[in-house]
DSSP file (Angstrom, degrees, kcal/mol; ACC not computed):
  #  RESIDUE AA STRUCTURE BP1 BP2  ACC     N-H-->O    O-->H-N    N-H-->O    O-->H-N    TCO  KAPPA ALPHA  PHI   PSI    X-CA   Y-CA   Z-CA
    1    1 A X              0   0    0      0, 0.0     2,-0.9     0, 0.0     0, 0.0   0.000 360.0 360.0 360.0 129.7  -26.9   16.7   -1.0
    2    2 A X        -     0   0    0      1,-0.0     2,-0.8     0, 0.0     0, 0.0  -0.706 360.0-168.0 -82.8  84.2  -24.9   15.0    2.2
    3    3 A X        -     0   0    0     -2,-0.9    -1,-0.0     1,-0.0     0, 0.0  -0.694  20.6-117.1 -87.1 100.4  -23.6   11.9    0.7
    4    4 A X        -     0   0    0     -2,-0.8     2,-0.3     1,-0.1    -1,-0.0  -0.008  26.2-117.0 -43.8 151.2  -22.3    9.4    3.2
    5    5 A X        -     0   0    0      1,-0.1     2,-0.4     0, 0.0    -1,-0.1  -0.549  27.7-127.0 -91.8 136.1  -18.7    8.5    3.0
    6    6 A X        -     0   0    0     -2,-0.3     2,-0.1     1,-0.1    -1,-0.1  -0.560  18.9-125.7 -88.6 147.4  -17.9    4.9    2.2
    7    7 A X        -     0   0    0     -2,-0.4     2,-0.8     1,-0.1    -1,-0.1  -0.283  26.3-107.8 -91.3 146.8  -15.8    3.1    4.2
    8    8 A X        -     0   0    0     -2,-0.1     2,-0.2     1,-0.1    -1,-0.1  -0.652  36.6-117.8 -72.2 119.6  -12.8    1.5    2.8
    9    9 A X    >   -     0   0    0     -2,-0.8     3,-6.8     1,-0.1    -1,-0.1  -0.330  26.8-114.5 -27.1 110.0  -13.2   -2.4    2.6
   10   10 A X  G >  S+     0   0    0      1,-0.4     3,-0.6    -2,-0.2     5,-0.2   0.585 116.0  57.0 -36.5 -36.9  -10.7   -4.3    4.7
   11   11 A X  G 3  S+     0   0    0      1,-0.2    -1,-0.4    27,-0.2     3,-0.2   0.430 108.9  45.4 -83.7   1.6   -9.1   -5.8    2.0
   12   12 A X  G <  S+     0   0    0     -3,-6.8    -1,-0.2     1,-0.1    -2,-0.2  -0.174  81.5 100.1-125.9  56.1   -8.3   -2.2    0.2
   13   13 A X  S <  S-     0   0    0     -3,-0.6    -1,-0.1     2,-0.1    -3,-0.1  -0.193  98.0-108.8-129.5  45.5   -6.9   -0.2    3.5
   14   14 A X        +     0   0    0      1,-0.2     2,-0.3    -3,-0.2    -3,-0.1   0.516  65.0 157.7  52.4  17.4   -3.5   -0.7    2.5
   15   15 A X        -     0   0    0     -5,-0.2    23,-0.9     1,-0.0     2,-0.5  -0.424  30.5-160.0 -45.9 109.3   -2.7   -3.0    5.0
   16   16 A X  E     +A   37   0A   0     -2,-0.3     2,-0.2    21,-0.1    21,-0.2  -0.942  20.3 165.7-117.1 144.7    0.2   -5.8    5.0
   17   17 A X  E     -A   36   0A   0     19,-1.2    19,-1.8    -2,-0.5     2,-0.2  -0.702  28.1-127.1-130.7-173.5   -0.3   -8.5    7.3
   18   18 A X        -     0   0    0     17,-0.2    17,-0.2    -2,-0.2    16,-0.1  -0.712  17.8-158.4-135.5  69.9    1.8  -12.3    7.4
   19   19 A X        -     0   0    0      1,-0.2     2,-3.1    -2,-0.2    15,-0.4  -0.185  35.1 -98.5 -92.0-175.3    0.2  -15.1    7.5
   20   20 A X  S    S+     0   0    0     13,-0.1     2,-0.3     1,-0.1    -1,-0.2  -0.043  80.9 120.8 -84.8  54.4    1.6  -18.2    8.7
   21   21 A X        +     0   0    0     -2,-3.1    13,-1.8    13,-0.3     2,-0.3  -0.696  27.8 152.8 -93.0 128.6    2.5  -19.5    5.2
   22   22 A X  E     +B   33   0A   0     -2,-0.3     2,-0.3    11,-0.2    11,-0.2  -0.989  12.2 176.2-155.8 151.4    6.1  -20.4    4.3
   23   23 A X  E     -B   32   0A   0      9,-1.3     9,-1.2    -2,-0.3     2,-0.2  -0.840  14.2-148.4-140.6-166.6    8.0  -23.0    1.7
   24   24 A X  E     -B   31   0A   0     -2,-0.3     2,-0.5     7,-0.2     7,-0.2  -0.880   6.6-155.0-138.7 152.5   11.3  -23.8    0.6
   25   25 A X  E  >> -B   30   0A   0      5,-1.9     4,-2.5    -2,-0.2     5,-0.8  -0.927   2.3-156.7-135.4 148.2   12.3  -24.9   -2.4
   26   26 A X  T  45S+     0   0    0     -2,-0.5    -1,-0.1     2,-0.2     5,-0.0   0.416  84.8  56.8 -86.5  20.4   15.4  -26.9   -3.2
   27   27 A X  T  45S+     0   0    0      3,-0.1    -1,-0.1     0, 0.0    -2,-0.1   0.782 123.5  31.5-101.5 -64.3   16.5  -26.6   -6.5
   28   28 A X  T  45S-     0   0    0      2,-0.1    -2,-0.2     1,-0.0     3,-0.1   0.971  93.4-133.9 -30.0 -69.1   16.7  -22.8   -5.9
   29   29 A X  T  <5 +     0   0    0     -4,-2.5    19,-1.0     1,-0.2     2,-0.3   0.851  56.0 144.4  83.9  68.0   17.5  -22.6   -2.4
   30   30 A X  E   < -BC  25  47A   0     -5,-0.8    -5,-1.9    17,-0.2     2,-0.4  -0.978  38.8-152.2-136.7 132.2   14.7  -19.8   -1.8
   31   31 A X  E     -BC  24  46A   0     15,-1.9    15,-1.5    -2,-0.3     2,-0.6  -0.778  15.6-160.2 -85.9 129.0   12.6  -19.5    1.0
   32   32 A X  E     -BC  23  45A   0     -9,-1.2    -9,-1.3    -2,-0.4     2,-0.4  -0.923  13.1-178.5-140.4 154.6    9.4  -18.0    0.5
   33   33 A X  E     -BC  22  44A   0     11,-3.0    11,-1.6    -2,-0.6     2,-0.4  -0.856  24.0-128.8-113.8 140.1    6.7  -16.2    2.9
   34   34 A X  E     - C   0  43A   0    -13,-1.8   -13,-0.3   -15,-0.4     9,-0.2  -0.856  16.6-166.8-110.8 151.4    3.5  -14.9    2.0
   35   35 A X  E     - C   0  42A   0      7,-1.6     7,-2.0    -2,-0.4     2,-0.6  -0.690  17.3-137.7-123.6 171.1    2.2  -11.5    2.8
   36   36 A X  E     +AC  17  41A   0    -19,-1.8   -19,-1.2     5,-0.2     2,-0.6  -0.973  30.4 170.4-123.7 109.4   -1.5  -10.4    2.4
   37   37 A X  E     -A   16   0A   0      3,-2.3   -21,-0.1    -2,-0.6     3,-0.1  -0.914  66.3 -20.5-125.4 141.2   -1.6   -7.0    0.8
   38   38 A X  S    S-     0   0    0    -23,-0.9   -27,-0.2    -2,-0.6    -1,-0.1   0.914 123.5 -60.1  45.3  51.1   -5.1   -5.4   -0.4
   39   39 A X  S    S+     0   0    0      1,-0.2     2,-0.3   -24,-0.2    -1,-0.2   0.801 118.3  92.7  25.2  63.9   -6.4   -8.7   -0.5
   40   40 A X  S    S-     0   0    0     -3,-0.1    -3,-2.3   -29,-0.0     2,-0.4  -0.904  73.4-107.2-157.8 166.1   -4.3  -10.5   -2.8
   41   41 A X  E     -C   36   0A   0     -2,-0.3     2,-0.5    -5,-0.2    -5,-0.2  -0.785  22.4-169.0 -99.1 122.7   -0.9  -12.7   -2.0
   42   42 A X  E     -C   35   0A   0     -7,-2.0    -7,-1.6    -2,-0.4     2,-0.4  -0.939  21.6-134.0-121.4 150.3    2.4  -11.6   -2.8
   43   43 A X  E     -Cd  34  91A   0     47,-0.8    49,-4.4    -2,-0.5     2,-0.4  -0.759  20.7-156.8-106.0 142.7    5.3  -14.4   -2.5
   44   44 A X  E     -Cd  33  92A   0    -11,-1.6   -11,-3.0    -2,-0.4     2,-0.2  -0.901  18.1-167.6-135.1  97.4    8.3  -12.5   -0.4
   45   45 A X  E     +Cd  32  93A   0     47,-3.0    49,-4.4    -2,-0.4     2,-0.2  -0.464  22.6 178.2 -93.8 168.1   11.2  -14.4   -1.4
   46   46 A X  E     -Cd  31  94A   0    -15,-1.5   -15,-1.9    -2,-0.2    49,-0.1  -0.863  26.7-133.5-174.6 118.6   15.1  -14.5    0.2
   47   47 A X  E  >  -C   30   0A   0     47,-0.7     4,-1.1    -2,-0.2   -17,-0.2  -0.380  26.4-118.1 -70.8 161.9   17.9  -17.0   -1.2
   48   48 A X  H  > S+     0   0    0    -19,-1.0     4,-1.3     1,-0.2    -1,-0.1   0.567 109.7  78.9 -96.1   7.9   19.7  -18.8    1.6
   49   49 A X  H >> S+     0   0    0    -20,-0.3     4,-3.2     2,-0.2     3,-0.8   0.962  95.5  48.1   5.4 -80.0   22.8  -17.3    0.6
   50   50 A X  H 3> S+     0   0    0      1,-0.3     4,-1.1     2,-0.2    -2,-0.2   0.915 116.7  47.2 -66.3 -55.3   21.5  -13.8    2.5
   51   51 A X  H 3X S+     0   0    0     -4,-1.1     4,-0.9     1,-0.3    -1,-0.3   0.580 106.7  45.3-133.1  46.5   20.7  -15.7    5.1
   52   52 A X  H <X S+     0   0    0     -4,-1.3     4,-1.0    -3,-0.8     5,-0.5   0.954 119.4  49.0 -49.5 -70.6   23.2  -17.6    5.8
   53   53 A X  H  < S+     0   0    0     -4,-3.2    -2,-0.2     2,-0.2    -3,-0.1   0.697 116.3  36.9 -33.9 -56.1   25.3  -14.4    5.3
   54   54 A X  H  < S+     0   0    0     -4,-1.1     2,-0.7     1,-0.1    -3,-0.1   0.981 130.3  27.6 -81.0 -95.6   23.3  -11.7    7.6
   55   55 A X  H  < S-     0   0    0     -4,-0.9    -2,-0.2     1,-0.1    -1,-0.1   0.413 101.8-120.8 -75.4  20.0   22.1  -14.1   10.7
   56   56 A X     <  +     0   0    0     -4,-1.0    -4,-0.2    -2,-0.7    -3,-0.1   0.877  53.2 168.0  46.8  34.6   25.4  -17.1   10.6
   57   57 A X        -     0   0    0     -5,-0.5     2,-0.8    -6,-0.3    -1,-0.1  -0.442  43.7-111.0 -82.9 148.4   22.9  -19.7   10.1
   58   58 A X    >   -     0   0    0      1,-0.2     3,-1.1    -2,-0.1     7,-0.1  -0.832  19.6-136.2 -92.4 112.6   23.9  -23.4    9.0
   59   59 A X  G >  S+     0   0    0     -2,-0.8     3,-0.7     1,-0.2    -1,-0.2   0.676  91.1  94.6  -7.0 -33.6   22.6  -23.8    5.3
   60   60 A X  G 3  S+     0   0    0      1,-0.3     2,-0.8     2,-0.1    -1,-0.2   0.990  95.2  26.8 -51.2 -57.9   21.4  -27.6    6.9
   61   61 A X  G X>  +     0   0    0     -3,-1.1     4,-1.6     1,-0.2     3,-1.2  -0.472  61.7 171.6-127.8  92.0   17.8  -26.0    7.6
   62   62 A X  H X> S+     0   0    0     -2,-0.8     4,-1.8    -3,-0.7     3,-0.8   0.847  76.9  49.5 -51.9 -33.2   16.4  -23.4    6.0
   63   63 A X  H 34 S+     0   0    0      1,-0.3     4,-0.4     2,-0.2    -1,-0.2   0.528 104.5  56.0 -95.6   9.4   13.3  -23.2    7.1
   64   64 A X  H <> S+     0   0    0     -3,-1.2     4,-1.7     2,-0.2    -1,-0.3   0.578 114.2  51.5 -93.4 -22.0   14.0  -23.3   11.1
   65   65 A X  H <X S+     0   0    0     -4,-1.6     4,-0.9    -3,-0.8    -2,-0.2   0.913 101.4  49.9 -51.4 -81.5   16.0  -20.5   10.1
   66   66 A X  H  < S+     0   0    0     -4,-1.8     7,-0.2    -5,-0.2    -2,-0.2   0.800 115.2  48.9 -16.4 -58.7   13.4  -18.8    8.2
   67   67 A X  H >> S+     0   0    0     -4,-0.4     3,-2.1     1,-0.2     4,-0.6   0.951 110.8  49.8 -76.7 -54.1   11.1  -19.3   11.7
   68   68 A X  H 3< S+     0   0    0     -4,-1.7    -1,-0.2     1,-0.3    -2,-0.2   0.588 121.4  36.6 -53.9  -5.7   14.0  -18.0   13.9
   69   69 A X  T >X S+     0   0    0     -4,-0.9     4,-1.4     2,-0.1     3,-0.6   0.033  80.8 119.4-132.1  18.9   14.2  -14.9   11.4
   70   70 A X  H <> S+     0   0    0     -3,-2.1     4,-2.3     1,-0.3     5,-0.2   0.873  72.1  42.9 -83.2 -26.9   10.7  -14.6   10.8
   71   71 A X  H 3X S+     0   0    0     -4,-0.6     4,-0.7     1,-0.2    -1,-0.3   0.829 116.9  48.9 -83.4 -10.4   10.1  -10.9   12.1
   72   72 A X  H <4 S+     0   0    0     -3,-0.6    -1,-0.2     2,-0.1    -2,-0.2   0.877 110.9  49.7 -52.9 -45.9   13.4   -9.5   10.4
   73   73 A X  H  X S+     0   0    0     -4,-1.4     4,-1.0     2,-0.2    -2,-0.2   0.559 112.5  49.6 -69.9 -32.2   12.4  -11.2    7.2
   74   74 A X  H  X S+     0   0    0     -4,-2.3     4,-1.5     1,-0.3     3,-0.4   0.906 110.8  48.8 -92.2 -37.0    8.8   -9.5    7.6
   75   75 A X  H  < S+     0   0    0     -4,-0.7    -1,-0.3    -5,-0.2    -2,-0.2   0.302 117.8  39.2 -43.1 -18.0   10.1   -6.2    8.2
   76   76 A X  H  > S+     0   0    0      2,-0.1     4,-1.1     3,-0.1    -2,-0.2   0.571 114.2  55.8 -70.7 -51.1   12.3   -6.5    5.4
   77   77 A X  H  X S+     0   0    0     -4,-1.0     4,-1.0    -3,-0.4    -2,-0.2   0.611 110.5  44.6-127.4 -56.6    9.6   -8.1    3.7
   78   78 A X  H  X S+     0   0    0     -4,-1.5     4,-1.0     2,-0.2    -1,-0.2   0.614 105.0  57.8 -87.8 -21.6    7.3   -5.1    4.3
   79   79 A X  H  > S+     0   0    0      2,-0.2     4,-2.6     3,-0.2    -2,-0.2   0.872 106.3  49.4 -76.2 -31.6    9.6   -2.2    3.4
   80   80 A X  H  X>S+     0   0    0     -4,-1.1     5,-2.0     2,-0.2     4,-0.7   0.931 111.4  54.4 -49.8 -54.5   10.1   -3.7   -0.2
   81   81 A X  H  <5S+     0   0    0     -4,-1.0    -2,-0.2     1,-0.2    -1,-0.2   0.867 113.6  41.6 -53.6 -35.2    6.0   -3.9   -0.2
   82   82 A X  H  <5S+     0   0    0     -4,-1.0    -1,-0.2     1,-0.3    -2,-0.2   0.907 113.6  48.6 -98.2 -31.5    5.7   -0.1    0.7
   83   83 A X  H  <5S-     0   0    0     -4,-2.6    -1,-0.3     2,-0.1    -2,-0.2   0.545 111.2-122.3 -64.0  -8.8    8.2    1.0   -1.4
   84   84 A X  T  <5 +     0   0    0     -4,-0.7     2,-0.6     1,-0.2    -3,-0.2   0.993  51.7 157.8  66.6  54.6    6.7   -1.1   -4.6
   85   85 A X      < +     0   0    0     -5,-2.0     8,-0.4     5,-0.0     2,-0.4  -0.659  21.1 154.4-101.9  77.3   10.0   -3.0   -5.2
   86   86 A X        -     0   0    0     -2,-0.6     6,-0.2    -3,-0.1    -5,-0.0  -0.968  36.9-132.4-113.8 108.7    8.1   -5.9   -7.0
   87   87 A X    >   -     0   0    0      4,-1.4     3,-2.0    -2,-0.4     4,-0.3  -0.035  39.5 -83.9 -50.5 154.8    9.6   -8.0   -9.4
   88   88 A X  T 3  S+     0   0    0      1,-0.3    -1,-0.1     2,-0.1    -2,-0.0   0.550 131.0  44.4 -47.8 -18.7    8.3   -8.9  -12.6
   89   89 A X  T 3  S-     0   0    0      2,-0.1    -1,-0.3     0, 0.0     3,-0.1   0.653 120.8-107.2 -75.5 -24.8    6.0  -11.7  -11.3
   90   90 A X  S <  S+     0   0    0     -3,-2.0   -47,-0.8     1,-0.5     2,-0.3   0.770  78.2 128.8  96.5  35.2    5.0   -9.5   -8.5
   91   91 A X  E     -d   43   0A   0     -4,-0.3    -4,-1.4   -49,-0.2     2,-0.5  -0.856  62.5-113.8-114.1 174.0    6.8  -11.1   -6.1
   92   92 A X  E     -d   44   0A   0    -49,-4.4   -47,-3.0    -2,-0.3     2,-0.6  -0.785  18.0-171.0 -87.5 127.2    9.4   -9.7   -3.4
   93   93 A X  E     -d   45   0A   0     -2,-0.5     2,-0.7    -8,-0.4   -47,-0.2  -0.873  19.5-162.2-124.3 100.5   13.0  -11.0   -3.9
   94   94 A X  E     -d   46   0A   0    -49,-4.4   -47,-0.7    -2,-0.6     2,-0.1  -0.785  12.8-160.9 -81.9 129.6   14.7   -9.4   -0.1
   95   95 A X        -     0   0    0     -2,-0.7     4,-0.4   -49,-0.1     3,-0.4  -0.256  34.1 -90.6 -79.9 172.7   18.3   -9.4   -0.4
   96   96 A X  S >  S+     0   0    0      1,-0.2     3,-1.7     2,-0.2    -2,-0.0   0.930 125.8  50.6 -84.6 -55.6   21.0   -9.3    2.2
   97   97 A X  T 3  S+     0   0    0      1,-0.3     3,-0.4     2,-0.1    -1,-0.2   0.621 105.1  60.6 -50.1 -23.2   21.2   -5.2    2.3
   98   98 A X  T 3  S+     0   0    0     -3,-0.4     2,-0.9     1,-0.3    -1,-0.3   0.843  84.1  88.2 -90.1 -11.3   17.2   -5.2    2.7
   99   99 A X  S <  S-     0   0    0     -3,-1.7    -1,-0.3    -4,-0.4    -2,-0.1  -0.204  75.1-164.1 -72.8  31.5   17.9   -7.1    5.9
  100  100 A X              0   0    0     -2,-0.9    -2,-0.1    -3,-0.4   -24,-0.0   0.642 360.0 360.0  -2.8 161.9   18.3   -4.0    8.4
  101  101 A X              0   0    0      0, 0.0    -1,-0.2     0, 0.0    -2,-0.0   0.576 360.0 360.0-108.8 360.0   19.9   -4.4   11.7
């Protein structure tokens, strides 16, 4: 019997996209972005430490920072995702070393 194949659902084709969701918070001093992967939200954090360190950015504003870095950050962001480097909340915490050049 010829059983049609079923197509994988958009939200399970292993996909990460970015949407254009971002915070900061200040008692941390973590920036965080959200990525969409299999339909569910993962928070992709990065202390401003790294990236102060990495891009020479003035501490004053993170999150213009953040926008000016956004496609390093997601790339970064994304490699963590595909390697399954997920902290115990099942977020991403990007580091200065995940910040390729």
């Amino acid at each position: 019997m010829n059983v049609p194949k079923q197509k994988k659902s958009k939200t399970d084709d292993g996909k990460i996209s970015f949407p254009n969701l971002q915070c900061w918070n200040p008692d941390t001093k973590i920036a965080t972005i959200a990525a969409e992967v299999n339909g569910g939200r993962v928070s992709c954090r990065i202390k401003i430490d790294h990236l102060v360190k990495k891009f020479k950015i003035s501490p004053d504003d993170p999150m213009q920072s953040v926008t000016t870095y956004r496609v390093e950050i997601e790339k970064a962001a994304r490699a963590l995702i595909d390697q399954k480097s997920y902290e115990d909340d099942g977020s991403i915490m990007i580091k200065y070393t995940d910040l390729k050049d």
